[in-house]
N, C-alpha and C positions, 0 to 999 in steps of 0.2 A: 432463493438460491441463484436466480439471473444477477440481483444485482450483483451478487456476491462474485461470481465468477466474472462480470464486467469490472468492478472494482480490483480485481487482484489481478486482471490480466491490464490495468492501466497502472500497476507499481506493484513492483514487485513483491516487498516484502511482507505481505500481512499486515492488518493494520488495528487497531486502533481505539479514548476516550473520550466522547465526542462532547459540543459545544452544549450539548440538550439533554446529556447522559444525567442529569440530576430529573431535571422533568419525566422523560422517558421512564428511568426504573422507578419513580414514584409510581405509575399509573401502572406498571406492569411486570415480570418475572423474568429469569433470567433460564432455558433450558440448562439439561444436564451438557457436563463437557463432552467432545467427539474427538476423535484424528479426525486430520486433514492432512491434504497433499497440496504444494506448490508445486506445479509443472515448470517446463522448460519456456521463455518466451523470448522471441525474436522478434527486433525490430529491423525494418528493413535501413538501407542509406537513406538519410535525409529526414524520418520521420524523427527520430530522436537526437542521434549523431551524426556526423556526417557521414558515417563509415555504418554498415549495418552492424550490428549487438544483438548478439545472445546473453541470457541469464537461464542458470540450471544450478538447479539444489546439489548439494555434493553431498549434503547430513544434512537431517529433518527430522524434527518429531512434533510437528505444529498440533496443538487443539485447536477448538473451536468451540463456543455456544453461543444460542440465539437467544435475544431478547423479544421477549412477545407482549406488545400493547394488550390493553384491557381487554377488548377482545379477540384476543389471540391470534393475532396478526404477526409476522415477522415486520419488527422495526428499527430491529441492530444486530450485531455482532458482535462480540470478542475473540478475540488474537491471541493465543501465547506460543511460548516456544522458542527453542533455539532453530535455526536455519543460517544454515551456511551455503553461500553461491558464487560460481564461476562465472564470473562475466569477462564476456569475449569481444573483441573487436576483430570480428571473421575474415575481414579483407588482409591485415597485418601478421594474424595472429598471437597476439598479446593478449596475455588473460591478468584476470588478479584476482584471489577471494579474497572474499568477504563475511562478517558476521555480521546477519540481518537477524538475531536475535533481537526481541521488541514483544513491548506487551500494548496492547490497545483495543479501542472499542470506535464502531460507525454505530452512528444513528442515522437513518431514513427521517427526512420531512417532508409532511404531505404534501410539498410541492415537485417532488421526485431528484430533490438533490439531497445531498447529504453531507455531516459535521463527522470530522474524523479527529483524532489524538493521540499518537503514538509515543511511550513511552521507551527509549531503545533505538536499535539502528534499524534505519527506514530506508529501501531503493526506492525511487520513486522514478518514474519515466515522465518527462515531460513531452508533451506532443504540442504540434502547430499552435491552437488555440489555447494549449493553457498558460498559467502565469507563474511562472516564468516558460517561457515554450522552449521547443531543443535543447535541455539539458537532463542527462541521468545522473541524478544528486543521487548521494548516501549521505545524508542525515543522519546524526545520534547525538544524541540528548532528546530533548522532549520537540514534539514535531505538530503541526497544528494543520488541520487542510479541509478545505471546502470545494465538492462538487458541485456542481449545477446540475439540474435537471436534462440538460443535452449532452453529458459526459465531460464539459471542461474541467481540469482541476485550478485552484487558485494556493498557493502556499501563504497561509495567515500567517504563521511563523515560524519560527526555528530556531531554538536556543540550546547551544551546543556547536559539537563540530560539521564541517559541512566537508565534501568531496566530490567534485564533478569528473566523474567517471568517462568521460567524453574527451576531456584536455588528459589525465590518467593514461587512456588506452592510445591515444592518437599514437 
């Protein structure tokens, strides 16, 4: 549940079918689906955009369920659902939704990072260290992403449309 709530407060939109997701459910099971909730998240000036950004659900009906290795360990997740979000650039006040509806799965690997896959529209927050750093992309089409073990993310790929939310809201 920590990674889970670290992953979803570093992009927004839920996510994801990861790069291991064939290995993974061979060895192990998939729990029953749950609700979830996306909360509100706030970046401050300079961490994402120049200007500080809010994102808040406005419609939500997220699930959830967990993937458990052989022995019953949590090793992924899945993602559905529509969600819809206002993202703010708080200094100006300029908003705009969005449909961050997306379907996807994370896997966890034993080195504490992890392969993500989102099929759908993706917010994703970029911070300092990651790759691409300072920018909040919305992604849709299919979205590919890899953490590190120290929370960087890296964007493998991205096929579809893109939207930097940052030049958007400026």
């Amino acid at each position: 549940m920590k990674r889970f709530a670290t992953i979803a407060l570093s992009f927004f939109a839920l996510v994801v079918c990861a790069t291991g997701a064939g290995k993974a459910a061979a060895t192990g099971s998939w729990g029953p689906w749950e609700s979830t909730y996306q909360g509100p998240i706030t970046a401050p000036a300079g961490v994402v955009c120049p200007f500080e950004v809010t994102a808040e659900p406005v419609m939500e009906n997220l699930r959830i369920r967990y993937h458990y290795d052989g022995a019953g360990n949590i090793d992924g997740y899945e993602v559905t659902g529509p969600l819809v979000a206002r993202v703010t650039n708080t200094e100006n006040g300029k908003s705009v939704r969005r449909n961050l509806a997306s379907k996807g799965t994370v896997f966890f690997n034993p080195d504490g990072s992890y392969d993500a896959v989102v099929d759908g529209n993706f917010l994703l927050f970029f911070l300092d260290g990651d790759n691409p750093a300072h920018e909040l992309l919305l992604l849709t089409g299919r979205t590919v992403l890899h953490g590190s073990p120290t929370g960087e993310k890296t964007l493998v790929s991205a096929k579809g449309r893109s939207e930097n939310l940052c030049e958007t809201l400026a």
